[in-house]
C-alpha positions as CSV (number, residue, x, y, z in Angstrom):
1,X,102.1,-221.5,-8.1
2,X,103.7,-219.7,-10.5
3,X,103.1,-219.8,-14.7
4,X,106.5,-222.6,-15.7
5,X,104.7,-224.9,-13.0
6,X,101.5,-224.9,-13.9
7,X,102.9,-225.2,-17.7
8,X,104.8,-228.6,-16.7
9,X,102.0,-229.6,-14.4
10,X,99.6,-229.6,-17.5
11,X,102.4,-230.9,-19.8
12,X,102.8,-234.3,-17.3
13,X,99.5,-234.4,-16.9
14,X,98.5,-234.7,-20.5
15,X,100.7,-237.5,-21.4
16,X,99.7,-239.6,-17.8
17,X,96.2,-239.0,-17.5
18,X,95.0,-237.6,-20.5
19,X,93.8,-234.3,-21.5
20,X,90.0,-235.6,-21.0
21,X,90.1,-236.2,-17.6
22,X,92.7,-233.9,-16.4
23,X,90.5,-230.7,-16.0
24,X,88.3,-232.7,-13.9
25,X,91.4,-233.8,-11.6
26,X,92.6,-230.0,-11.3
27,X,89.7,-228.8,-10.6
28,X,88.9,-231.7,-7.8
29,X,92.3,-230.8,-6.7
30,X,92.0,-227.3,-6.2
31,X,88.8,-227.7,-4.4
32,X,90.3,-229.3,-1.5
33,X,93.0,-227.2,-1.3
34,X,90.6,-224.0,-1.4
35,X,88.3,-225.8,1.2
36,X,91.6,-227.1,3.4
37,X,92.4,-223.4,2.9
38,X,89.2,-222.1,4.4
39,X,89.0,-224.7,7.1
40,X,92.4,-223.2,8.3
41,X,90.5,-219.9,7.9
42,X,87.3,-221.2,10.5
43,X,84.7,-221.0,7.4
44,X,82.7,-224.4,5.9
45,X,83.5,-226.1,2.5
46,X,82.1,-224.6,-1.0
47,X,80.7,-226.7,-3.5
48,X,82.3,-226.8,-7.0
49,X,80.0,-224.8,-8.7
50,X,80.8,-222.2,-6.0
51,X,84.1,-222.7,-6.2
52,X,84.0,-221.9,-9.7
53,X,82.0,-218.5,-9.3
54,X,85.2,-217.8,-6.8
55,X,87.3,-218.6,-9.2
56,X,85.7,-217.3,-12.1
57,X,85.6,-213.5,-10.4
58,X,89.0,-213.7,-8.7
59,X,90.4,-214.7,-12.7
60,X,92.4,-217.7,-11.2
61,X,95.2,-218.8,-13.3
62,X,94.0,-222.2,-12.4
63,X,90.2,-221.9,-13.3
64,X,91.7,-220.5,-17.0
65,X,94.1,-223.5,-17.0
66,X,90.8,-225.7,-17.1
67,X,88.8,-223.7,-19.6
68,X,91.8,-224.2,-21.9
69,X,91.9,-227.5,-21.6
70,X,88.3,-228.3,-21.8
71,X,88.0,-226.4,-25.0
72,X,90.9,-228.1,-26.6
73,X,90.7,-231.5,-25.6
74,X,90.7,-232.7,-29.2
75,X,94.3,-231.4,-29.6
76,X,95.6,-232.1,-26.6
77,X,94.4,-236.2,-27.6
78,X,96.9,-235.6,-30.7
79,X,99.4,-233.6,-28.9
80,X,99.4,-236.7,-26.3
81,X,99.7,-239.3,-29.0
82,X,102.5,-237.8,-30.0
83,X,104.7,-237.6,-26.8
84,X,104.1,-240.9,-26.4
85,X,105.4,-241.7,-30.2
86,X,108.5,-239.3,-28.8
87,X,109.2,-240.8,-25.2
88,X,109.1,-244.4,-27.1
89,X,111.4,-243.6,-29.3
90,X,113.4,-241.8,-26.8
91,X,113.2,-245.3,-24.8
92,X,114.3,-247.5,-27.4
93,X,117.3,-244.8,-28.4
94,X,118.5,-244.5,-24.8
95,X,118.7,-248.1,-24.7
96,X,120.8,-248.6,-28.1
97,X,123.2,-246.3,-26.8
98,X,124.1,-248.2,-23.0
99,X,125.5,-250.7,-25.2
100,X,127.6,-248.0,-26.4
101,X,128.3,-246.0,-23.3
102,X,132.0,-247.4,-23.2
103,X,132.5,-245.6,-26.6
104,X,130.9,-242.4,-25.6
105,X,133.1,-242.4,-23.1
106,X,136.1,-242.7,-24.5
107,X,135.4,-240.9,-27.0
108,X,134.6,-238.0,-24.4
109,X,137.8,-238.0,-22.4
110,X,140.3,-238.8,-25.1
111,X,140.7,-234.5,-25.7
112,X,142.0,-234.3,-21.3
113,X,145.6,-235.1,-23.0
114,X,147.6,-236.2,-19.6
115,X,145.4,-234.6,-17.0
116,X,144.5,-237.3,-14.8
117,X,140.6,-237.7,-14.4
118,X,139.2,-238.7,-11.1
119,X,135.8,-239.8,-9.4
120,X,135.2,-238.6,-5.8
121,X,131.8,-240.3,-5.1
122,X,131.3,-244.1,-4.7
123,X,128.0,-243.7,-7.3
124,X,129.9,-241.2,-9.6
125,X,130.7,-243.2,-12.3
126,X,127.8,-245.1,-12.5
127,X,125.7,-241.3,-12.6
128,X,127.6,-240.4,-15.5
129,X,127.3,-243.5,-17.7
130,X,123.5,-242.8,-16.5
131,X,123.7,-239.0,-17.9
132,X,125.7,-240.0,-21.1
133,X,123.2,-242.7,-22.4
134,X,120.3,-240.0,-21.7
135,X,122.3,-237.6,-23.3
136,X,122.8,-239.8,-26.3
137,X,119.3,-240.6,-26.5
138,X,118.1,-237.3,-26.1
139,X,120.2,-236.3,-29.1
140,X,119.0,-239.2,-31.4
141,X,115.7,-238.7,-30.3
142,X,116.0,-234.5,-31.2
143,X,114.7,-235.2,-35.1
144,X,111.6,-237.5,-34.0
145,X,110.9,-234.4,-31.6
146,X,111.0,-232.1,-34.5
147,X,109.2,-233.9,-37.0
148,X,106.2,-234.3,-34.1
149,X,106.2,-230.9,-33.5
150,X,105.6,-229.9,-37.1
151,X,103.1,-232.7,-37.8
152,X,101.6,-231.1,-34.5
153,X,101.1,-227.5,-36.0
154,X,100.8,-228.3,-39.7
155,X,96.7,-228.1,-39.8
156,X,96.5,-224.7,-38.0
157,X,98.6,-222.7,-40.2
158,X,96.1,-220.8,-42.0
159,X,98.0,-218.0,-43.7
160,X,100.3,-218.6,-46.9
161,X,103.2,-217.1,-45.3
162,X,102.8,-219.7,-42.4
163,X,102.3,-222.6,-44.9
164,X,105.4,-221.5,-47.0
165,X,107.5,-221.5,-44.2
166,X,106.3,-224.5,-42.8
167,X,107.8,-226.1,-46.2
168,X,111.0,-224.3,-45.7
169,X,111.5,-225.8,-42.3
170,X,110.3,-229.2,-43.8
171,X,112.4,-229.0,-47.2
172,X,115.3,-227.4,-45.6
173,X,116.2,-226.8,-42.3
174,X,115.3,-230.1,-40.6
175,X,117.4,-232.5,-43.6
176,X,120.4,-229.6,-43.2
177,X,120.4,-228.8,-39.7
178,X,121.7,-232.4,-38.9
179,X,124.7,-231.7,-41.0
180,X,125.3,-228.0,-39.4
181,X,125.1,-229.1,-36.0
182,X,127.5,-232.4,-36.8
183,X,130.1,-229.5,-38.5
184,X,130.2,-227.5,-34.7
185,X,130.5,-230.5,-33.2
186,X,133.9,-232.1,-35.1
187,X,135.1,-228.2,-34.6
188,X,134.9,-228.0,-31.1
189,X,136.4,-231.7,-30.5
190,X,139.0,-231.7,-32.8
191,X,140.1,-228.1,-33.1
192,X,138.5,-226.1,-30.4
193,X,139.1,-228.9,-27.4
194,X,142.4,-229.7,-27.7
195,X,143.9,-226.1,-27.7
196,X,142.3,-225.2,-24.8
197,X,142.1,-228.2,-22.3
198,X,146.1,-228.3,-23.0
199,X,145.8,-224.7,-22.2
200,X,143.8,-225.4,-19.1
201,X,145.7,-228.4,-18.1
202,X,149.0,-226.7,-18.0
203,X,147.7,-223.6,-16.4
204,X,149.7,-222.8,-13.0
205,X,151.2,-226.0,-12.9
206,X,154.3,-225.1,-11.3
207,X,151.9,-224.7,-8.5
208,X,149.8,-228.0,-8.7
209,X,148.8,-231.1,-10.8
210,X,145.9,-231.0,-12.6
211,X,143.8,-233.6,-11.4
212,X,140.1,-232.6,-12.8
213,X,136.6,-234.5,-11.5
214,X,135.3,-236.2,-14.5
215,X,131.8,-235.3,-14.1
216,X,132.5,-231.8,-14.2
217,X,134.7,-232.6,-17.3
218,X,132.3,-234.6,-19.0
219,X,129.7,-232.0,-18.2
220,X,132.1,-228.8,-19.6
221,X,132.7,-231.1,-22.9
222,X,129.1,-231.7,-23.4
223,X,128.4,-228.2,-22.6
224,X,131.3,-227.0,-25.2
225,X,130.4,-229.4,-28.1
226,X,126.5,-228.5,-27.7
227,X,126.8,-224.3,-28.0
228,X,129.4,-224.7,-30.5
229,X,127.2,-227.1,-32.5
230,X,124.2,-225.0,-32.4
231,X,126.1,-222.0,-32.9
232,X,126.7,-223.5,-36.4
233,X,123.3,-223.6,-37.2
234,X,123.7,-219.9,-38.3
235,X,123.7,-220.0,-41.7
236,X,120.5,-222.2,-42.0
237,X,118.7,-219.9,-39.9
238,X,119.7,-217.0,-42.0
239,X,118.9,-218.5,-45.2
240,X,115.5,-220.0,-44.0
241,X,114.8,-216.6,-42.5
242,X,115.1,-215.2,-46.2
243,X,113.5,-217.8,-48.0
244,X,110.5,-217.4,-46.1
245,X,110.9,-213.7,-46.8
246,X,111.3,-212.9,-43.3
247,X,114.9,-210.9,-43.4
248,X,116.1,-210.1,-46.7
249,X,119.7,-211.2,-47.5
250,X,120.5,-207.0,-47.6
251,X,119.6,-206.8,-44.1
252,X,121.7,-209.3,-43.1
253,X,124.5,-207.7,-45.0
254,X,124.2,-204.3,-43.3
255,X,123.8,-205.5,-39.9
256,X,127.4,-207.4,-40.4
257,X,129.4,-205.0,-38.3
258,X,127.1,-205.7,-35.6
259,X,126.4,-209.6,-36.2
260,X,131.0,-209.4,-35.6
261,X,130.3,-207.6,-32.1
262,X,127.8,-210.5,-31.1
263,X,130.1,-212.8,-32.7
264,X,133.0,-211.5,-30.6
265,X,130.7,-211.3,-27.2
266,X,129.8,-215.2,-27.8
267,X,133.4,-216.2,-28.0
268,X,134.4,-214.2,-25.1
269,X,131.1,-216.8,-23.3
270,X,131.6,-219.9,-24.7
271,X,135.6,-219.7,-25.2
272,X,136.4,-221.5,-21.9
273,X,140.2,-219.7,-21.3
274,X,140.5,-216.3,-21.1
275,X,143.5,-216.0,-24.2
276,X,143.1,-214.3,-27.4
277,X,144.3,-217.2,-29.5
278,X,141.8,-219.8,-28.2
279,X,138.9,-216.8,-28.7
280,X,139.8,-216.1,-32.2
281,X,140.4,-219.9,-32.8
282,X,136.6,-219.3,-32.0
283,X,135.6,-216.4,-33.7
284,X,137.0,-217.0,-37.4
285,X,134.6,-220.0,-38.2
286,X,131.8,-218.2,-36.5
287,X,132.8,-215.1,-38.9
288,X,132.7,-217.2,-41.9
289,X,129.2,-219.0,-40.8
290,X,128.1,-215.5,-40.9
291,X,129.4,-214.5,-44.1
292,X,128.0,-218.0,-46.0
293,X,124.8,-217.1,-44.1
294,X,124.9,-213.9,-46.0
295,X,125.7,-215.8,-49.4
296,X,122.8,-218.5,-49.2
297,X,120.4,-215.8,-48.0
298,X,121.2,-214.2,-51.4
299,X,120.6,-217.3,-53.1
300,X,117.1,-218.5,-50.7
């Protein structure tokens, strides 16, 4: 078992049973595999208590997975409390938006042009109006994950440079990064998009129509919109990163020749054709997110 799985083991295990009896159903659990283990071996059962000294010595991943938990039980009771506050909200969110999932639809395939979309599975379609109202939700629900996360850490920041930038992300980033993200996102669908599925579409066609599988095209829009979005989250970061006095604004001013390799290198990625208009079409906003990043870190 490696480290991720035990991480999402104890993660579903919190909010379903509860951090106060889950060490006692790991270590019940790993029991009986270690004595299914040792039958298979020809040796008897050990109790628990031996089963912990094996542990204990052997430094079992496992066995430190249930020391952690036992010692912070109280937190985990708060951390629980609040995925459930999140996968409630998430609930009533994902259900607001299946009235809406003809929109979202819509709206998603209105940048294909005259490419015809097709579905090749009898359950396709009804998958992807499935994956676009848990989308949706998921993205309505992003904030309420946030705020629950921060409410989370808030009493064990200690330090004033933790509490100051604790306010930052309070203050600042979380009312802002909204209206970021919403900027990268009316970008890439009504700039970025259209040049290049026309590009895409038309591509060889002397050879073949373009017929494309609309759950791969819903899935390269959502993928598009998404980076392009978060990529315009730049300038926050920057300036939260200076007014919490972690980089100062001449930092980010020297390292601007490098910042306009990165920035070059991610539109090379994310572009999806390979032609130096639709990478520069790209690259200029991306440019000047940098440079106002520069400007507000001056002014953090």
């Amino acid at each position: 078992m490696d480290i991720i799985s035990l991480v999402l083991l104890i993660f579903i295990g919190i909010a379903i049973l509860g951090p106060d009896k889950l060490p006692i159903g790991i270590e019940a659990l790993w029991l009986n595999i270690t004595n299914f283990l040792r039958g298979q071996e020809g040796q008897g059962p050990i109790s628990l208590e031996e089963a912990r000294e094996k542990w204990r010595a052997s430094d079992s991943p496992v066995y430190s997975a249930v020391l952690l938990l036992r010692a912070a039980t109280e937190h985990l009771l708060e951390l629980r409390r609040r995925i459930f506050v999140i996968l409630i909200f998430m609930a009533v969110a994902t259900v607001g938006c299946a009235f809406g999932a003809d929109y979202l639809l819509t709206a998603l395939v209105a940048p294909v042009g005259e490419v015809k979309l097709i579905a090749l599975r009898p359950t396709e379609m009804f998958m992807l109006y499935l994956k676009i109202v848990l989308a949706a939700g998921l993205a309505l629900t992003v904030p309420v994950i946030v705020y629950q996360l921060l409410r989370f850490i808030e009493p064990g920041l200690e330090t004033p440079q933790e509490r100051k930038l604790y306010r930052v992300l309070v203050w600042w980033a979380i009312p802002f990064s909204g209206l970021f993200f919403l900027a990268g996102i009316a970008f890439s669908y009504f700039v970025m998009l259209p040049f290049s599925l026309k590009y895409l579409g038309g591509f060889g066609g002397q050879f073949a129509e373009a017929q494309w599988n609309i759950s791969e095209y819903v899935s390269f829009v959502l993928t598009i919109v998404l980076w392009v979005g978060a990529t315009f989250e730049t300038p926050l970061a920057m300036f939260v990163l200076s007014k919490a006095n972690i980089v100062s604004s001449d930092k980010f001013a020297k390292a601007r020749k490098f910042a306009y390799v990165g920035i070059a290198v991610l539109a090379a990625v994310i572009t999806p054709t390979a032609d130096a208009f639709n990478m520069l079409i790209f690259m200029a906003p991306l440019v000047g997110l940098y440079e106002l990043g520069v400007l507000l870190s001056r002014l953090a």
